[in-house]
mmCIF file of the N, C-alpha and C atoms, coordinates in Angstrom:
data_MODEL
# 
_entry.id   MODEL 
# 
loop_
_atom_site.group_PDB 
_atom_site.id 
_atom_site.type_symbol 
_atom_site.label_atom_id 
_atom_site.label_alt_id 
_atom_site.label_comp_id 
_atom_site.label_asym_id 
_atom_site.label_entity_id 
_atom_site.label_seq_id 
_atom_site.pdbx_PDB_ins_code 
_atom_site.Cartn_x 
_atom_site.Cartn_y 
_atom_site.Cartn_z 
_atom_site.occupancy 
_atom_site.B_iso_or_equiv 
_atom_site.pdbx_formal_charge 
_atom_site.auth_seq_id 
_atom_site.auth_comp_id 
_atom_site.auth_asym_id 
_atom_site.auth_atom_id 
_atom_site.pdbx_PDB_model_num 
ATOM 1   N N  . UNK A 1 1  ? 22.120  -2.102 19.735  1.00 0.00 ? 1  UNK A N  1 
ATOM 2   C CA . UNK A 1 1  ? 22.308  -2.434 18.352  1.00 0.00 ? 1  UNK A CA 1 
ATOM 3   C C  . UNK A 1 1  ? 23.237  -1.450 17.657  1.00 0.00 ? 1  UNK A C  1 
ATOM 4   N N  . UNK A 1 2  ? 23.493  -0.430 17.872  1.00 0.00 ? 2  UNK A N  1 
ATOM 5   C CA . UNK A 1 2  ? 24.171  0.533  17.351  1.00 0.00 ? 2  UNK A CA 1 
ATOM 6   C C  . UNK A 1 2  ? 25.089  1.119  18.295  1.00 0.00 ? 2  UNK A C  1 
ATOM 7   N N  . UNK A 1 3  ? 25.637  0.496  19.264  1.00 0.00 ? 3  UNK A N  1 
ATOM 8   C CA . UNK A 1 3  ? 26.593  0.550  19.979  1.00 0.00 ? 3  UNK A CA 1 
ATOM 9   C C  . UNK A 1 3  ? 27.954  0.338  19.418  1.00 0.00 ? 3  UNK A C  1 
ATOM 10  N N  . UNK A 1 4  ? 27.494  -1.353 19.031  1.00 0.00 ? 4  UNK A N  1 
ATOM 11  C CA . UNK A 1 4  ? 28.559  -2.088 18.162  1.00 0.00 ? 4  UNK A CA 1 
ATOM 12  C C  . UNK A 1 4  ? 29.103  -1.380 16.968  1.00 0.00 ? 4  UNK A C  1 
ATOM 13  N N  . UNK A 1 5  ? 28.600  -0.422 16.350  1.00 0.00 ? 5  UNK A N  1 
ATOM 14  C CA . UNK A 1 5  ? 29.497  -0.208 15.124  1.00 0.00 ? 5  UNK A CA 1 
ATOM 15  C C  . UNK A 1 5  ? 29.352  1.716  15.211  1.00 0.00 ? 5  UNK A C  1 
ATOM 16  N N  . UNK A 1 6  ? 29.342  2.115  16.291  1.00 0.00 ? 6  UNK A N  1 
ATOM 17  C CA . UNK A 1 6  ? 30.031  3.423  17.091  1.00 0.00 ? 6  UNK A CA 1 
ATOM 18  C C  . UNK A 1 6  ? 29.165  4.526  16.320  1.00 0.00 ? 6  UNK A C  1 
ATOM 19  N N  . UNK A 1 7  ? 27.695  4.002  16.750  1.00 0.00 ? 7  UNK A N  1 
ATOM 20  C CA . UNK A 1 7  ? 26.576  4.705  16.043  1.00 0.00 ? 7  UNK A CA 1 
ATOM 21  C C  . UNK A 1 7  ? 25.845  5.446  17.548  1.00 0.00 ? 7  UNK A C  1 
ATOM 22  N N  . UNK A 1 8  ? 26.932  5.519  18.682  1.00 0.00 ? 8  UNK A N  1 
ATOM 23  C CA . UNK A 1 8  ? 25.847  5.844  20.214  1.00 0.00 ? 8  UNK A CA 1 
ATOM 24  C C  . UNK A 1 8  ? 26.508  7.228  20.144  1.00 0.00 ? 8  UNK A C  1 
ATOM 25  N N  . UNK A 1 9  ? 25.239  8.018  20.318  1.00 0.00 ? 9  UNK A N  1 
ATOM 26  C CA . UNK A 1 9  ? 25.401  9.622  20.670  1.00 0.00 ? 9  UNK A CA 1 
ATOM 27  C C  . UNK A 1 9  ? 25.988  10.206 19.113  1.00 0.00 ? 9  UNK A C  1 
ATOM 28  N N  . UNK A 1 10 ? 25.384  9.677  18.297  1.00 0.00 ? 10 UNK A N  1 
ATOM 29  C CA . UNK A 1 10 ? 25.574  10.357 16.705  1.00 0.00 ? 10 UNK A CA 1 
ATOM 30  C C  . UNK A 1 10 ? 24.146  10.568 15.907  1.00 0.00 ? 10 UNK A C  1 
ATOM 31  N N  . UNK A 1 11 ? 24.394  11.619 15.175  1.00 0.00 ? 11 UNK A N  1 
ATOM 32  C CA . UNK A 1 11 ? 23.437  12.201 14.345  1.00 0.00 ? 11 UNK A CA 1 
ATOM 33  C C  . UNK A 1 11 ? 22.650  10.711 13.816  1.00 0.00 ? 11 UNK A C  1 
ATOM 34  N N  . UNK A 1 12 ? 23.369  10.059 13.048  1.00 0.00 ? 12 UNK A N  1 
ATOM 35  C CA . UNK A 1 12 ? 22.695  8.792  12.157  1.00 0.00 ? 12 UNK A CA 1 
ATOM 36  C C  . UNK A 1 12 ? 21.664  8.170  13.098  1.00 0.00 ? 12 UNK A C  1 
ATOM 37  N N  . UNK A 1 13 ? 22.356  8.196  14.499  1.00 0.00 ? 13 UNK A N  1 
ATOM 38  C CA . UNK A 1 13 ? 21.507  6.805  15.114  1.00 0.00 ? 13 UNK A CA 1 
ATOM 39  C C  . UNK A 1 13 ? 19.867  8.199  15.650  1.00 0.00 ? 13 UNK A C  1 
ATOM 40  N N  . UNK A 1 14 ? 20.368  9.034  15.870  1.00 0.00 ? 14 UNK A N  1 
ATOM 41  C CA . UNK A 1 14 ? 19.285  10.010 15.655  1.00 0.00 ? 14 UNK A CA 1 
ATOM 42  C C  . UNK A 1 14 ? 18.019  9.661  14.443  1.00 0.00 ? 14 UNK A C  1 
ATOM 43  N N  . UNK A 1 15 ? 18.488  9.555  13.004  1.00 0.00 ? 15 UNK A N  1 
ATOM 44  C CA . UNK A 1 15 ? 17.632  9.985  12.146  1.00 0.00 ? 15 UNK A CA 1 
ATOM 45  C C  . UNK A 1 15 ? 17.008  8.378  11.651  1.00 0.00 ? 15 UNK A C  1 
ATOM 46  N N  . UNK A 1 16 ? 18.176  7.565  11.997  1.00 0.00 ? 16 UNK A N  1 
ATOM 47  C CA . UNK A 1 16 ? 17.720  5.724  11.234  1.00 0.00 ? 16 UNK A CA 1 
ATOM 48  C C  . UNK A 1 16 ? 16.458  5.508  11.714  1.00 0.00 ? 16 UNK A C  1 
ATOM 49  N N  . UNK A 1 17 ? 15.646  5.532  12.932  1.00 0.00 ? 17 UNK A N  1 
ATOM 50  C CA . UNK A 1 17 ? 14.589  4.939  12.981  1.00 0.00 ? 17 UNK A CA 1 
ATOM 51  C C  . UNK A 1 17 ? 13.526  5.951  12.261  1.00 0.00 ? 17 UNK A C  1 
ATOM 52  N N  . UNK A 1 18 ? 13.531  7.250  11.653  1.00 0.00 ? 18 UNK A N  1 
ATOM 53  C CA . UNK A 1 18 ? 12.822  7.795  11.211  1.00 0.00 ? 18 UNK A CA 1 
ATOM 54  C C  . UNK A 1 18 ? 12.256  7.419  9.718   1.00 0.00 ? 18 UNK A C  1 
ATOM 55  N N  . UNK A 1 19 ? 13.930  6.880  8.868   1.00 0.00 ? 19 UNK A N  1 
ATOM 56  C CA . UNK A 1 19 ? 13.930  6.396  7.436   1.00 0.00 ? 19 UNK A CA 1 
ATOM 57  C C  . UNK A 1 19 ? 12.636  5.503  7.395   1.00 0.00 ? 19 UNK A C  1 
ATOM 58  N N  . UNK A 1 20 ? 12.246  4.822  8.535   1.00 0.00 ? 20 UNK A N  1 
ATOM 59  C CA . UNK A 1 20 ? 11.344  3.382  7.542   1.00 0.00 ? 20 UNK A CA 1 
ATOM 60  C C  . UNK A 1 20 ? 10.054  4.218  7.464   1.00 0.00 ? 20 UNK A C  1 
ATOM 61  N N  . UNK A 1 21 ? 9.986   4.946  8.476   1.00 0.00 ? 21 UNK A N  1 
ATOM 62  C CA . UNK A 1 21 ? 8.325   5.647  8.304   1.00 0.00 ? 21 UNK A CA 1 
ATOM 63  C C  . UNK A 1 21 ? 8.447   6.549  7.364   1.00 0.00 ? 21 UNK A C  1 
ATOM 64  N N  . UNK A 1 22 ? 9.206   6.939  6.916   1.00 0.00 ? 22 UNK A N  1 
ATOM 65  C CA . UNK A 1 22 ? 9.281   8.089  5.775   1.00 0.00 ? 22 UNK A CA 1 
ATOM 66  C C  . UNK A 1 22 ? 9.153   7.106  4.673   1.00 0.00 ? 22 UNK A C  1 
ATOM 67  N N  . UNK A 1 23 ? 10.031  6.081  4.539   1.00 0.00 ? 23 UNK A N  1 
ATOM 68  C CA . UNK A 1 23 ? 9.704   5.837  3.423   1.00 0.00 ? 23 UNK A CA 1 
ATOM 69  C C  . UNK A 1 23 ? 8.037   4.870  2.966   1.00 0.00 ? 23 UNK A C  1 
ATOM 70  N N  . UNK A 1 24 ? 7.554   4.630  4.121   1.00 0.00 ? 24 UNK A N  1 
ATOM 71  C CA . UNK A 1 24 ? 6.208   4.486  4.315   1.00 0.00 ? 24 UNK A CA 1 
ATOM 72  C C  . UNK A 1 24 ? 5.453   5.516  3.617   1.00 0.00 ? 24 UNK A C  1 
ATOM 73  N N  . UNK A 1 25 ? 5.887   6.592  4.412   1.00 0.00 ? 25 UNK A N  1 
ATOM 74  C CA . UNK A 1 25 ? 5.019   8.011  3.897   1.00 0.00 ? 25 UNK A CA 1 
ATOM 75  C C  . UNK A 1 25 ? 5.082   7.810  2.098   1.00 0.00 ? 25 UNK A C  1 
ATOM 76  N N  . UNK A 1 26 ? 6.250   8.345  1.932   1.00 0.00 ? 26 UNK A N  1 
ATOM 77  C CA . UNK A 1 26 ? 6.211   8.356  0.662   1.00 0.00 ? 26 UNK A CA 1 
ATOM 78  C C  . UNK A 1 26 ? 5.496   7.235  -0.217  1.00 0.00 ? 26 UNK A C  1 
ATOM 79  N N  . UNK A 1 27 ? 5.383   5.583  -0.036  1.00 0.00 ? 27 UNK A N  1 
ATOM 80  C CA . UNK A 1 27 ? 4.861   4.418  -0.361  1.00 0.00 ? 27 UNK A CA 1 
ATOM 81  C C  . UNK A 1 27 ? 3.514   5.041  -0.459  1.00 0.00 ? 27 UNK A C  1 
ATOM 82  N N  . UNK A 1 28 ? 2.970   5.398  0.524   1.00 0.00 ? 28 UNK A N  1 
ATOM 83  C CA . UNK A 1 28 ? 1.454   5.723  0.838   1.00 0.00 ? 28 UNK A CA 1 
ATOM 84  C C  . UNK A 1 28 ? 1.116   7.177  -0.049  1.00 0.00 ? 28 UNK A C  1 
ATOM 85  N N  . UNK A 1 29 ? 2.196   8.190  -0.314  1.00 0.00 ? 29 UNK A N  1 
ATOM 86  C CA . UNK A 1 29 ? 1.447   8.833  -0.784  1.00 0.00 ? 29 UNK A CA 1 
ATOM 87  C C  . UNK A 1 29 ? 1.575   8.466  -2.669  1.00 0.00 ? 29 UNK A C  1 
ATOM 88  N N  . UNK A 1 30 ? 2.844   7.586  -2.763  1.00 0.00 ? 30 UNK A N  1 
ATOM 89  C CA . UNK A 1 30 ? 2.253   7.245  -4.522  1.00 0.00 ? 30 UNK A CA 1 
ATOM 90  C C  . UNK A 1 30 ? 1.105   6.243  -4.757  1.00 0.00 ? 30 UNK A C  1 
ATOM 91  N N  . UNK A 1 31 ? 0.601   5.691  -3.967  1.00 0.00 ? 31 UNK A N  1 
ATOM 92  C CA . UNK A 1 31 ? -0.509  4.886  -3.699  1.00 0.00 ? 31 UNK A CA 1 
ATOM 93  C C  . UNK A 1 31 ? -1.696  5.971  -4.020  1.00 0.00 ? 31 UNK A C  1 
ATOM 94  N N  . UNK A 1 32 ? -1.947  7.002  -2.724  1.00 0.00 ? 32 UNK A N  1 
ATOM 95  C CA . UNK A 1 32 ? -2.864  7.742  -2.814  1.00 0.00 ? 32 UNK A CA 1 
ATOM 96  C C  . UNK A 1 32 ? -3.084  8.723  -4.355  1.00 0.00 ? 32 UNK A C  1 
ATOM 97  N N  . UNK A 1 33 ? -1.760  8.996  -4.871  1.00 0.00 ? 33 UNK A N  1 
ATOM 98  C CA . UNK A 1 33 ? -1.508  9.625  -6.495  1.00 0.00 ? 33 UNK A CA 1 
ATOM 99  C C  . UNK A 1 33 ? -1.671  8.539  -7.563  1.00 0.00 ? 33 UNK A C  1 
ATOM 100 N N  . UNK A 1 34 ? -1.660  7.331  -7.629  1.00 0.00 ? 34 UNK A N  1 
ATOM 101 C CA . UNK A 1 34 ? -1.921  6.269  -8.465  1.00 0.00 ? 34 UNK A CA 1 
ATOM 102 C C  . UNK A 1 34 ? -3.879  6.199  -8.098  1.00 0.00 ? 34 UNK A C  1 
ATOM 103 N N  . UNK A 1 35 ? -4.152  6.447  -7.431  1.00 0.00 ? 35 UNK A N  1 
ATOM 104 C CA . UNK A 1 35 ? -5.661  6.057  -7.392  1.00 0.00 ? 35 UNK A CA 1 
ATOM 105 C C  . UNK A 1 35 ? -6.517  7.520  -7.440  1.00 0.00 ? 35 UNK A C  1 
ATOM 106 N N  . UNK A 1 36 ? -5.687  8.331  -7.681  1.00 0.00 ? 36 UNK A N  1 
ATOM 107 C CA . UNK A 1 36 ? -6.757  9.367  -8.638  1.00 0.00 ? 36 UNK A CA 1 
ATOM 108 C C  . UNK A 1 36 ? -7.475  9.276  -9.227  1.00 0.00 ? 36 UNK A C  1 
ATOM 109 N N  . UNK A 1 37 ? -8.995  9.260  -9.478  1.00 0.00 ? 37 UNK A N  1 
ATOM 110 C CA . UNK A 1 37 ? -9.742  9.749  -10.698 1.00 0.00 ? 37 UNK A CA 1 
ATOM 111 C C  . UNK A 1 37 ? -9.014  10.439 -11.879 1.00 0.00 ? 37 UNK A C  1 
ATOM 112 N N  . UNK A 1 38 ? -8.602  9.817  -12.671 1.00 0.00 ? 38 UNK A N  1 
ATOM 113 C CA . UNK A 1 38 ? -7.977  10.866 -14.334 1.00 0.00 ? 38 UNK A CA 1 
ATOM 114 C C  . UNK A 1 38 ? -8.530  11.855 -14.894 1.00 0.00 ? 38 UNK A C  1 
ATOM 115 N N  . UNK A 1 39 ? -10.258 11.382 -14.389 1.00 0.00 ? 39 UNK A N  1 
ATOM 116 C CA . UNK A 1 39 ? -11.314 12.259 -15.298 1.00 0.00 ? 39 UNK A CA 1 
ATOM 117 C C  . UNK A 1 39 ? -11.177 13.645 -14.748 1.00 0.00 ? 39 UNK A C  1 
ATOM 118 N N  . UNK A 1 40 ? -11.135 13.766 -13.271 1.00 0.00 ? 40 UNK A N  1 
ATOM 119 C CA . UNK A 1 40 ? -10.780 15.169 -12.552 1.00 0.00 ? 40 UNK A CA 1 
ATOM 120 C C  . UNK A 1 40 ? -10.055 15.805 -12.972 1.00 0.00 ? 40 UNK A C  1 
ATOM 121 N N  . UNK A 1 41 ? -8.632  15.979 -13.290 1.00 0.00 ? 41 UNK A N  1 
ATOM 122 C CA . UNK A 1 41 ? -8.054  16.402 -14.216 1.00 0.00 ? 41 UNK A CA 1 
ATOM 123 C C  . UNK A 1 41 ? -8.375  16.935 -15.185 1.00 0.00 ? 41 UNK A C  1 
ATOM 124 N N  . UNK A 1 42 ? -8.721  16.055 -16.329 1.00 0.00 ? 42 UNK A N  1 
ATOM 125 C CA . UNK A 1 42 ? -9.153  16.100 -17.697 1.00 0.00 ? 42 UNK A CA 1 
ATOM 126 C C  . UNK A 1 42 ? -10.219 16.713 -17.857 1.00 0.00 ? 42 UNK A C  1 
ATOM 127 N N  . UNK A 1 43 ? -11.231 17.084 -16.532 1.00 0.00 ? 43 UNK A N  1 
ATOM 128 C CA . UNK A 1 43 ? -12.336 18.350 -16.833 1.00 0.00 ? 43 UNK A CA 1 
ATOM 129 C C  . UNK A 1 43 ? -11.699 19.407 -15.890 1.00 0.00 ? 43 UNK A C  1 
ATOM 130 N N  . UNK A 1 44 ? -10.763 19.810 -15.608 1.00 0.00 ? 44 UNK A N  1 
ATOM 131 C CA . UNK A 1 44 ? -10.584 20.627 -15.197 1.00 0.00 ? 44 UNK A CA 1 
ATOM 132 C C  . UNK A 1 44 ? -9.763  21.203 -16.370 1.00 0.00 ? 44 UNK A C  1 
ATOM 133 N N  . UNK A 1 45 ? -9.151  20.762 -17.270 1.00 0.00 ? 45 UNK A N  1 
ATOM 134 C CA . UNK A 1 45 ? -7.924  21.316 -18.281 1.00 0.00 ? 45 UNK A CA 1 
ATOM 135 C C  . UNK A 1 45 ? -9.306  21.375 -19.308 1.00 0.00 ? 45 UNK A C  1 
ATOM 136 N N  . UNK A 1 46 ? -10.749 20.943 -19.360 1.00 0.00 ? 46 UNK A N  1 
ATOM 137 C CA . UNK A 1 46 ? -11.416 21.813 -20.175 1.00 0.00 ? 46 UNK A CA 1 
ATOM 138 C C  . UNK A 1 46 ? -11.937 22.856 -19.748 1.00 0.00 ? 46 UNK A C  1 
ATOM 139 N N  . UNK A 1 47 ? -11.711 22.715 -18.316 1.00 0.00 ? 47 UNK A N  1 
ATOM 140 C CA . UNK A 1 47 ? -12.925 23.893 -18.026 1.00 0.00 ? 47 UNK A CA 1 
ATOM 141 C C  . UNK A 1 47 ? -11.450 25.248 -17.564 1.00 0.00 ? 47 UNK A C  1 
ATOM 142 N N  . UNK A 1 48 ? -10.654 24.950 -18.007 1.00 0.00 ? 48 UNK A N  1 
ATOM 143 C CA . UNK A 1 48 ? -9.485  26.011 -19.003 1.00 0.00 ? 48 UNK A CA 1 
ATOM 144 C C  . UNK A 1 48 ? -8.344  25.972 -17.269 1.00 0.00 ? 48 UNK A C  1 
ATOM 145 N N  . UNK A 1 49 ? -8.299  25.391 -16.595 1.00 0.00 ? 49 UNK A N  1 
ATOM 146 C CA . UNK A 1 49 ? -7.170  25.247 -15.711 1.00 0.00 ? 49 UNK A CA 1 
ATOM 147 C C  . UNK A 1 49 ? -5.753  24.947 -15.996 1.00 0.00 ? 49 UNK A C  1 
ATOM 148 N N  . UNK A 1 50 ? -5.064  25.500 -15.728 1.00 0.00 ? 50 UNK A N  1 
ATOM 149 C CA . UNK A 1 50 ? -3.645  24.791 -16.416 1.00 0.00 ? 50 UNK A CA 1 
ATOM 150 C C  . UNK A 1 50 ? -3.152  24.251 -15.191 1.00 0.00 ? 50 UNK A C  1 
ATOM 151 N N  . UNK A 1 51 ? -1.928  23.467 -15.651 1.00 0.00 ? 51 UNK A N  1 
ATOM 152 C CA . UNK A 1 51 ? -0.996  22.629 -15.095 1.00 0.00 ? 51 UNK A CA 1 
ATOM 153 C C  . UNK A 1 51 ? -0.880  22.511 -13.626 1.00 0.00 ? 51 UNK A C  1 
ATOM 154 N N  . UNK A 1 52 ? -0.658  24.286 -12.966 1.00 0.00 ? 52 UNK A N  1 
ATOM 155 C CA . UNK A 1 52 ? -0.714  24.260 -11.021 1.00 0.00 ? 52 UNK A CA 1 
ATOM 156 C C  . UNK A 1 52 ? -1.898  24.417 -10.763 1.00 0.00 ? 52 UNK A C  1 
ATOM 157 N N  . UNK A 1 53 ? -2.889  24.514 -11.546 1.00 0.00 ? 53 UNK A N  1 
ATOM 158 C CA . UNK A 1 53 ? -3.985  24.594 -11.087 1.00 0.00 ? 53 UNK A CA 1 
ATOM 159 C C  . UNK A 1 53 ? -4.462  23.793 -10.496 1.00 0.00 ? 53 UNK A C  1 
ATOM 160 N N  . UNK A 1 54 ? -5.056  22.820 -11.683 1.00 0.00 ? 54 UNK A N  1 
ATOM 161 C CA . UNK A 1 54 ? -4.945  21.658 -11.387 1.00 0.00 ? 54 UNK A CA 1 
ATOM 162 C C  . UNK A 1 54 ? -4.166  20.780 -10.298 1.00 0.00 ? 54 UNK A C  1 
ATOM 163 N N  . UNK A 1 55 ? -3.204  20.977 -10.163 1.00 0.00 ? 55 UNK A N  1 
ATOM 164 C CA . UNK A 1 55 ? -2.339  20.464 -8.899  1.00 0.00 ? 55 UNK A CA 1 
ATOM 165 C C  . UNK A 1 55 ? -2.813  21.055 -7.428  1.00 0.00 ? 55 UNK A C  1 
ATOM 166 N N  . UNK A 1 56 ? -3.092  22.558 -7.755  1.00 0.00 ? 56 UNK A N  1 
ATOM 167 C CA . UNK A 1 56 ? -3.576  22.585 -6.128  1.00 0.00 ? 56 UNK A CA 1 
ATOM 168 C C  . UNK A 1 56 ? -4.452  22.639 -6.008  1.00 0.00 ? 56 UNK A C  1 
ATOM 169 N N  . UNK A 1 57 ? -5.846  22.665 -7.213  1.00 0.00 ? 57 UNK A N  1 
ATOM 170 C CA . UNK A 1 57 ? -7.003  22.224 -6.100  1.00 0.00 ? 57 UNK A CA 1 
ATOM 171 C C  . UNK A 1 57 ? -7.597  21.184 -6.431  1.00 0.00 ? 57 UNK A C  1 
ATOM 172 N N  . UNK A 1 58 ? -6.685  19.853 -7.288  1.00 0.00 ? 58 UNK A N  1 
ATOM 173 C CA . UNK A 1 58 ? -7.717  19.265 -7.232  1.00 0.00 ? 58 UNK A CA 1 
ATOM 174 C C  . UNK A 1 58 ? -6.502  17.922 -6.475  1.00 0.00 ? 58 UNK A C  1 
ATOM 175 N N  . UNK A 1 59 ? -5.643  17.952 -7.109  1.00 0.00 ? 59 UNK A N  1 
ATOM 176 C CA . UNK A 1 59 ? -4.476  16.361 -6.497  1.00 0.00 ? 59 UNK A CA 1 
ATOM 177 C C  . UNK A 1 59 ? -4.207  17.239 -5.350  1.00 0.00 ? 59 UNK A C  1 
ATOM 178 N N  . UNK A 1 60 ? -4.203  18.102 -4.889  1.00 0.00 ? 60 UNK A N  1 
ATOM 179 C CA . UNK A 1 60 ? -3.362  18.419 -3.398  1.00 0.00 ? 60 UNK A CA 1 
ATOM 180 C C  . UNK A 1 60 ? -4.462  18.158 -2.320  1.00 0.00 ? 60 UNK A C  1 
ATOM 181 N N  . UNK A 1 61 ? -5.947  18.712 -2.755  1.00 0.00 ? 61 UNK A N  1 
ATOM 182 C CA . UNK A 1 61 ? -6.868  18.757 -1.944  1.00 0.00 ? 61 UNK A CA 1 
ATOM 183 C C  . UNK A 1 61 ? -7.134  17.118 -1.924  1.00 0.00 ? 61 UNK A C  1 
ATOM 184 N N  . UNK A 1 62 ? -7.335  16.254 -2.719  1.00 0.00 ? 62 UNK A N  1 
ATOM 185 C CA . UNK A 1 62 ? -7.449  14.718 -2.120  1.00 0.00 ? 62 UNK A CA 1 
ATOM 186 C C  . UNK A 1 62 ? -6.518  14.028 -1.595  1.00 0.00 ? 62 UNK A C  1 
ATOM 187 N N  . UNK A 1 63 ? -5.631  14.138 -1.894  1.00 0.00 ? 63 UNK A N  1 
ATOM 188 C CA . UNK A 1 63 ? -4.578  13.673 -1.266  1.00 0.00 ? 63 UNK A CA 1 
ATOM 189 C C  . UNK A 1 63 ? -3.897  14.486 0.329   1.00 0.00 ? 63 UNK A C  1 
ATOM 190 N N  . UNK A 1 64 ? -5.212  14.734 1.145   1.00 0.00 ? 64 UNK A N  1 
ATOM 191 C CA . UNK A 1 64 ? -4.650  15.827 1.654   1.00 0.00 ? 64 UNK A CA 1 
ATOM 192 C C  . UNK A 1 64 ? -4.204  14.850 3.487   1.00 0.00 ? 64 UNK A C  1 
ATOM 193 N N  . UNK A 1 65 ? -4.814  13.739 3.221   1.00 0.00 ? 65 UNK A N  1 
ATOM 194 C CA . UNK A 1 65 ? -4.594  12.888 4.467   1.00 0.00 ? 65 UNK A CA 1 
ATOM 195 C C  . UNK A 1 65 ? -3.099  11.877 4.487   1.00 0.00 ? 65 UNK A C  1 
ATOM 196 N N  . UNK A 1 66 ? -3.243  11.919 2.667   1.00 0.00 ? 66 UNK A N  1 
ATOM 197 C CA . UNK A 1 66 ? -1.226  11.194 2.908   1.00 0.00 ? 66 UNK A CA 1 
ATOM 198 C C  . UNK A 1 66 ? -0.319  11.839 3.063   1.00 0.00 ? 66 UNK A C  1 
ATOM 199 N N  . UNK A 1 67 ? -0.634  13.649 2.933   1.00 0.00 ? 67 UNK A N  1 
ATOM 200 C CA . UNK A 1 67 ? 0.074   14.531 3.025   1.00 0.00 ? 67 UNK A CA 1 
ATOM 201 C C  . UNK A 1 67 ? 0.321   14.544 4.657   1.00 0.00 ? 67 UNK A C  1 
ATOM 202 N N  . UNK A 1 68 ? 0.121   14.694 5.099   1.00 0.00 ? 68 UNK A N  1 
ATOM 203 C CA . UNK A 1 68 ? -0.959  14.618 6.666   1.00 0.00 ? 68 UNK A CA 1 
ATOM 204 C C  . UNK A 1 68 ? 0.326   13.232 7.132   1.00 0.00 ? 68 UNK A C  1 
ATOM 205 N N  . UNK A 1 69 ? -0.069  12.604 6.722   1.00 0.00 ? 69 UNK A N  1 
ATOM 206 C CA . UNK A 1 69 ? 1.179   11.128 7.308   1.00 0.00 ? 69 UNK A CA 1 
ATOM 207 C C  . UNK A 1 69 ? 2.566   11.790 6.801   1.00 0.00 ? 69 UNK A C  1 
ATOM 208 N N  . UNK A 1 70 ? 2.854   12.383 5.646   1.00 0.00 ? 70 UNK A N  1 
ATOM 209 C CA . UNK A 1 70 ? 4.511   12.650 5.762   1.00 0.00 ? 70 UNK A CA 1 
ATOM 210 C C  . UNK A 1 70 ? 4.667   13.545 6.678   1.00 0.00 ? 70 UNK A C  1 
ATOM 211 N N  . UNK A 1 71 ? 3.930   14.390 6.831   1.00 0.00 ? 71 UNK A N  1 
ATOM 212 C CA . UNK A 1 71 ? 4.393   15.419 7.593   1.00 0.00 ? 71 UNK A CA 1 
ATOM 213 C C  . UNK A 1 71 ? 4.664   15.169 9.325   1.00 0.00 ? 71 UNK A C  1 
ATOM 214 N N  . UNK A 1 72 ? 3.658   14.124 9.358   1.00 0.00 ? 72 UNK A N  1 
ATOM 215 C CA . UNK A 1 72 ? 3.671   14.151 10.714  1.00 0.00 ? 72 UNK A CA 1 
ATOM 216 C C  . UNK A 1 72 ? 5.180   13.325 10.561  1.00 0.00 ? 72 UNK A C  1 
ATOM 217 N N  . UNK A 1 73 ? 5.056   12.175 9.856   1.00 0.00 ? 73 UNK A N  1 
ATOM 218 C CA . UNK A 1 73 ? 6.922   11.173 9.799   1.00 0.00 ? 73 UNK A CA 1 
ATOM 219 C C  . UNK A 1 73 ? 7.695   12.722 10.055  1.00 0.00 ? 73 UNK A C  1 
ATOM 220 N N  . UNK A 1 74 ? 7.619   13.430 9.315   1.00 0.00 ? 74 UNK A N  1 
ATOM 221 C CA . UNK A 1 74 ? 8.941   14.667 9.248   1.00 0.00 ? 74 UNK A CA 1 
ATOM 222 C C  . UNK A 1 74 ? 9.265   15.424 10.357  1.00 0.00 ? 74 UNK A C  1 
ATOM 223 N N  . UNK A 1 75 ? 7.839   15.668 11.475  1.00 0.00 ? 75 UNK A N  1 
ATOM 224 C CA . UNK A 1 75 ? 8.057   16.174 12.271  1.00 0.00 ? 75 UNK A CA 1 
ATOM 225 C C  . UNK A 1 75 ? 8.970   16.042 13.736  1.00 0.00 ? 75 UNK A C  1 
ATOM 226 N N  . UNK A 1 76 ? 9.476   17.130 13.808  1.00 0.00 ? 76 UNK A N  1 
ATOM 227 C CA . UNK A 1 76 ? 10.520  16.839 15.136  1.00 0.00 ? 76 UNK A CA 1 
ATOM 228 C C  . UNK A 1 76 ? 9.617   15.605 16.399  1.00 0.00 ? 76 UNK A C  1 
ATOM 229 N N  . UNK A 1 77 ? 10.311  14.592 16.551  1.00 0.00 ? 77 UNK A N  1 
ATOM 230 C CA . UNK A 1 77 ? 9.998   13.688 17.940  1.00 0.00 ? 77 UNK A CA 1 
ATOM 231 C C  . UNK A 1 77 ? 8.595   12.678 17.038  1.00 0.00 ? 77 UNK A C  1 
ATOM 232 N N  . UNK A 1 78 ? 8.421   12.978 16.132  1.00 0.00 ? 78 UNK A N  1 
ATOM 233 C CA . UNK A 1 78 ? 7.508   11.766 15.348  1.00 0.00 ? 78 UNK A CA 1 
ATOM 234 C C  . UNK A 1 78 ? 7.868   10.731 14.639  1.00 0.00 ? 78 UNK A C  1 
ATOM 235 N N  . UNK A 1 79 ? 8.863   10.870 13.936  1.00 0.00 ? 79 UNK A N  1 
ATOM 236 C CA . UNK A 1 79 ? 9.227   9.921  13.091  1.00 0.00 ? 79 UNK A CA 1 
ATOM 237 C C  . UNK A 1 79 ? 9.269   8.372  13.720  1.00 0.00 ? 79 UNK A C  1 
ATOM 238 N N  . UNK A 1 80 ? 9.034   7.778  14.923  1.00 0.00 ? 80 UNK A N  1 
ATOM 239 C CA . UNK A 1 80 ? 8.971   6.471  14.884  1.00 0.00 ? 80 UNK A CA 1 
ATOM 240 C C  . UNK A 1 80 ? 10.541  6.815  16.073  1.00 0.00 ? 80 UNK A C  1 
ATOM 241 N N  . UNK A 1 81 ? 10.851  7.801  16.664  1.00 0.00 ? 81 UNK A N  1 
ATOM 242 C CA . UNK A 1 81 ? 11.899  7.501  17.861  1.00 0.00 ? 81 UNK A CA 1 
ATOM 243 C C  . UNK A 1 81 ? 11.105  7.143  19.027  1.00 0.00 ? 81 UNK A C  1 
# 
């Protein structure tokens, strides 16, 4: 398939089959950030957390299995070659 348009033994034809699972990853992890609890948040900024706080222990720690899928897409020999 990528013969024809002088994509054999080049970087691109390297990285193209990686794009669809990445952009999977990413699909999956605004999925996993759209289905947050709000309220988690919102008692954590009373119980006096600011902004990264909040980000790393409460959205980084649940979301820690879609994180888990990009990384593995990113990793050398995973991406879907």
């Amino acid at each position: 398939m990528v013969v024809p348009v002088g994509g054999y033994d080049t970087l691109a034809e390297a990285i193209h089959p990686s794009l669809a699972y990445v952009g999977f990853s990413v699909f999956d992890l605004r999925q996993c950030f759209r289905n947050l609890p709000a309220r988690m948040p919102e008692a954590a900024c009373i119980g006096g957390a600011g902004f990264w706080r909040q980000c790393h222990t409460i959205v980084l720690i649940l979301a820690r299995l879609a994180r888990r899928s990009l990384f593995q897409a990113l990793a050398p020999g995973n991406g879907g070659n």
